[in-house]
C-alpha positions in Angstrom: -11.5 6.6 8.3 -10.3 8.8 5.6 -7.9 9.0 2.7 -5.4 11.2 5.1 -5.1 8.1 7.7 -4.8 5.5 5.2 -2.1 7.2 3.4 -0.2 7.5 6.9 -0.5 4.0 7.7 -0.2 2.8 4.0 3.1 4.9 3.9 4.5 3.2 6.8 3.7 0.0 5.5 5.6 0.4 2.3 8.4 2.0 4.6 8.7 -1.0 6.8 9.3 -3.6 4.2 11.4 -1.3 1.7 13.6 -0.3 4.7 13.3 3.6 3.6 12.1 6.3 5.8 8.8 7.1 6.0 9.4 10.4 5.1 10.4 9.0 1.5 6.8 7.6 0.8 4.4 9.6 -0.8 1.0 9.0 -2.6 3.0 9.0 -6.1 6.2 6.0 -4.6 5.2 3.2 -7.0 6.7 -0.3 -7.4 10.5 0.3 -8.2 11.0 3.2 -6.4 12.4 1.5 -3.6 14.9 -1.7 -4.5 13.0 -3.6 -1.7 9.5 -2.5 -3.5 9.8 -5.4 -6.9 7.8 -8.0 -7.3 7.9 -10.2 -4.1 8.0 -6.4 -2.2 4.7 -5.9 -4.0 3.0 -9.0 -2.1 4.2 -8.9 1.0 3.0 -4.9 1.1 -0.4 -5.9 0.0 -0.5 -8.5 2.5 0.2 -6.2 5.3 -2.0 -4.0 4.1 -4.7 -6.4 4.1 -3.8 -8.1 8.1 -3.6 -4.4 9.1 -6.7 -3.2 8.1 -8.4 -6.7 8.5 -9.6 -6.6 4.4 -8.9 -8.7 1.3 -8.4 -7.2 -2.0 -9.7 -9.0 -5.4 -7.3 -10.7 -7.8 -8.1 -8.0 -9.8 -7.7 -5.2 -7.7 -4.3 -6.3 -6.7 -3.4 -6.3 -10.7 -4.1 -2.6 -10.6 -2.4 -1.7 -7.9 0.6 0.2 -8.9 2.1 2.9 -6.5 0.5 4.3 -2.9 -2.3 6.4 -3.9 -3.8 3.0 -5.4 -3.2 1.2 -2.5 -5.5 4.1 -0.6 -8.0 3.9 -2.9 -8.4 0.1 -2.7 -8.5 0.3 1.4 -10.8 3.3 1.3 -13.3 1.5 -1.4 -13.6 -1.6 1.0 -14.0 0.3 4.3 -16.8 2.4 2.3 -18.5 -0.8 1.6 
């Protein structure tokens, strides 16, 4: 799987549960971007992230986490490994 596809389904993640088009996701959308994308937001994208793709991320890694492109990053890492 590459960068490309996890960005797609990463983007419609973050969509879903900030109620935004998909269209207005990118790689740079970062937490506050979106009212729905705060704290709580945050989680509950990670978690998706992580059921979707069948992963779990560190304590750490969800620490540094702080807009999409991260997000990719952290999914591509795992499925590298």
């Amino acid at each position: 799987m590459d960068k490309d596809q996890i960005l797609g389904t990463v983007s419609s993640i973050v969509a879903e549960i900030c109620g935004v088009e998909k269209d207005a996701v990118n790689e740079n959308s970062t937490v506050g971007d979106f009212p729905a994308w705060d704290s709580v937001g945050h989680l509950s994208i990670l978690s998706k992230v992580e059921e979707t793709y069948d992963i779990s991320f560190e304590p750490e890694e969800m620490m540094e986490i702080e807009d999409v492109k991260d997000i990719v990053e952290a999914v591509y890492n795992i499925l590298q490994k």
